[in-house]
C-alpha positions as CSV (number, residue, x, y, z in Angstrom):
1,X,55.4,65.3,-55.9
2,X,54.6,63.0,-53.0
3,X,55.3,64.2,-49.4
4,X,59.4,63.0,-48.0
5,X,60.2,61.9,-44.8
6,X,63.2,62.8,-42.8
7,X,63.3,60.5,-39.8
8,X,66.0,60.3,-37.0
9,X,66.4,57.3,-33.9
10,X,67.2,57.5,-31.0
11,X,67.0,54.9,-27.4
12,X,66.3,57.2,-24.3
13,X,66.8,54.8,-21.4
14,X,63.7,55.7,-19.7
15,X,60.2,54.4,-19.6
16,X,57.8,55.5,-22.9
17,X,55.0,56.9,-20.1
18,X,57.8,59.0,-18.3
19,X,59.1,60.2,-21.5
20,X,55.8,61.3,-22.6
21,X,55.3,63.4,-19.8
22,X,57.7,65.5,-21.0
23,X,57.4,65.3,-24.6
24,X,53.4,66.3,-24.2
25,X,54.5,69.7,-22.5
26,X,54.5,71.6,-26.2
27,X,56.6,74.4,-24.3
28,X,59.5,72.5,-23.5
29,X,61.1,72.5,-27.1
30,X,63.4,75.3,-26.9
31,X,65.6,72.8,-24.1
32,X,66.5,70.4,-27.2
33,X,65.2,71.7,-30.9
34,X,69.1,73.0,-31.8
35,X,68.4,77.0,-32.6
36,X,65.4,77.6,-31.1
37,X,65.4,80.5,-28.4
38,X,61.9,80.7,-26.8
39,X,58.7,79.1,-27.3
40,X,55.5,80.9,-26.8
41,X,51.9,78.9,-26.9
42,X,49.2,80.8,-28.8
43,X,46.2,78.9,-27.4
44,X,44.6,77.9,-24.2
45,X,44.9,74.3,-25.4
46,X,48.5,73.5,-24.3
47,X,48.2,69.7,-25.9
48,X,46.1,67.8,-28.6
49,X,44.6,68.3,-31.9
50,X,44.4,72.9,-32.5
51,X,47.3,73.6,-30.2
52,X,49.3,75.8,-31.2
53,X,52.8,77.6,-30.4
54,X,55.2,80.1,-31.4
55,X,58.9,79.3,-31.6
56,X,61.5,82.1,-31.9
57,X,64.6,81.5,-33.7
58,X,68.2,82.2,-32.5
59,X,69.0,83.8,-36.0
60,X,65.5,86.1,-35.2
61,X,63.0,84.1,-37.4
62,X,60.1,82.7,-35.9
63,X,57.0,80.2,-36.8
64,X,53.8,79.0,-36.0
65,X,53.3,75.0,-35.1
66,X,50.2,73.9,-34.7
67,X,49.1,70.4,-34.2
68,X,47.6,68.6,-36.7
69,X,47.5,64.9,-34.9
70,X,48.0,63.6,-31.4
71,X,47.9,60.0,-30.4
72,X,48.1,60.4,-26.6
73,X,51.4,58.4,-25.1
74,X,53.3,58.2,-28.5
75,X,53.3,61.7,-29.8
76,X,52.2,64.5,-32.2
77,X,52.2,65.5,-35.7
78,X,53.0,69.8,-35.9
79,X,52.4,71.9,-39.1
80,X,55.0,74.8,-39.6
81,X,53.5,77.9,-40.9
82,X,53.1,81.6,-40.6
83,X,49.6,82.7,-40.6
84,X,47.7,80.5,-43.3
85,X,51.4,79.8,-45.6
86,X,53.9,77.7,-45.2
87,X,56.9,78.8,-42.9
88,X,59.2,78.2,-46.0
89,X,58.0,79.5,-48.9
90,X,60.3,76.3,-50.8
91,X,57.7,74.0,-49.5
92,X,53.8,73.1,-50.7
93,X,53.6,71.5,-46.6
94,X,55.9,71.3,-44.1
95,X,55.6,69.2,-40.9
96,X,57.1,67.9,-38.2
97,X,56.6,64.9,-35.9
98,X,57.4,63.9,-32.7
99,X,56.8,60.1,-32.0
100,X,58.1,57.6,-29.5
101,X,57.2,53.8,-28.7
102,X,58.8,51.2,-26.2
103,X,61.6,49.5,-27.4
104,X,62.6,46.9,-24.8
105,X,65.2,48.6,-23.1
106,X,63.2,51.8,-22.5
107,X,61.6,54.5,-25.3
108,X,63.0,54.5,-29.3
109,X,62.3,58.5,-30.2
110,X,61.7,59.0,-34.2
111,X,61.5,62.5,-34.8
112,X,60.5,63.3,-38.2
113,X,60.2,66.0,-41.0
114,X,58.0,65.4,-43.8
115,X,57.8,67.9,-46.2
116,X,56.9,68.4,-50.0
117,X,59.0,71.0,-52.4
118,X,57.1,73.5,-55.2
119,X,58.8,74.1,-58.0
120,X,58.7,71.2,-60.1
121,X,61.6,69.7,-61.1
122,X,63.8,72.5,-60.0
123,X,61.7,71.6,-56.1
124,X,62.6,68.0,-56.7
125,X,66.7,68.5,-57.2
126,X,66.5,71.2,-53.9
127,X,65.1,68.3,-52.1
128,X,67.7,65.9,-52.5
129,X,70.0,68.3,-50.7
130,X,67.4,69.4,-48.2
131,X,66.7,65.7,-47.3
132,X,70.5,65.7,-46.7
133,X,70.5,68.4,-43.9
134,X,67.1,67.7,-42.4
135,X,68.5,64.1,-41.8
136,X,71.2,65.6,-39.6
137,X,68.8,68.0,-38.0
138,X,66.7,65.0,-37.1
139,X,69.4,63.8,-35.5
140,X,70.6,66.6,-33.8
141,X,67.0,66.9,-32.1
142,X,67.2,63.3,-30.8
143,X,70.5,63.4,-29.7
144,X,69.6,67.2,-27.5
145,X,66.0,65.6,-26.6
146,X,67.6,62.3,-24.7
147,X,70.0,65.0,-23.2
148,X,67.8,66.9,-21.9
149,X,65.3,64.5,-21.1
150,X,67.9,62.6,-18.9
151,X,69.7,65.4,-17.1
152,X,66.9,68.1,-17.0
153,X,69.4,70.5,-18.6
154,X,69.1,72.5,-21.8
155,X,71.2,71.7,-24.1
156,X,73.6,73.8,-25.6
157,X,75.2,74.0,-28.8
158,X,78.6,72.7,-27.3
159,X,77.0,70.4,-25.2
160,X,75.4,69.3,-28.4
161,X,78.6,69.3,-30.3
162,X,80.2,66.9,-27.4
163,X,77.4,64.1,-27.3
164,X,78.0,64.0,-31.5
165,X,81.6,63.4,-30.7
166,X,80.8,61.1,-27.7
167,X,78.8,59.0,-30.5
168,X,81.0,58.8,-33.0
169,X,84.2,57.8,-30.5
């Protein structure tokens, strides 16, 4: 089965170098990844190619990210794990990456989740609805990144709830 993409778009009306300033900082993520408490970082290296972080889950999970690729002033490719498996155990790879380019008016953010299923055929029907909800989760992380990225404020899950309202008005 060939690795799926999940990708999400979003403008933030800031410049692409400004926003990357904060996007860089790997520790920022709990601000604007909807259910994620804390982050911790697990290496020296706080950016590029080996860093790695902890996130803690609000429901009392937690996983490993480590980054896989970094193209300096666009953004960062993140393999989930715990330890040497995969954080889900659903998944042959799962990944997640962070990208953003101009767009004119200011910066276009495309987060992404690219995963591939086990299981066959069985792995290929339980992606069609995973695909489904990581779309909305994509979208969910734009939406709460511009937030936060504009107003400096974490983003909460009503805060959240409101700018999904405020869109669809």
């Amino acid at each position: 089965m060939a690795l799926k993409e999940a990708v999400g778009r979003v403008h933030v009306p800031m410049p692409r170098a400004q926003a990357w300033e904060k996007l860089r900082d790997m520790t920022l993520a709990d601000n604007y990844v909807p259910g994620v408490k804390a982050v911790r970082m697990d290496t020296a290296q706080r950016e590029g190619v080996g860093a790695s972080r902890t996130v803690f889950m609000e429901n009392g999970t937690e996983m490993q990210e480590t980054v896989e690729e970094w193209t300096d002033g666009h953004g960062f490719l993140i393999r989930l794990h715990k330890g040497d498996k995969v954080a889900m155990p659903i998944f042959k790879r799962f990944c997640f990456r962070y990208r953003i380019d101009d767009d004119g008016e200011g910066t276009v953010f495309s987060p992404a989740m690219i995963y591939e299923t086990r299981f066959g055929p069985i792995g290929a029907l339980l992606g069609l609805a995973i695909h489904k909800a990581f779309l909305g989760a994509v979208h969910d992380i734009g939406l709460a990144m511009r937030e936060y990225y504009m107003t400096g404020n974490k983003v909460t899950p009503e805060r959240l709830k409101q700018l999904k309202e405020e869109e669809n008005a």
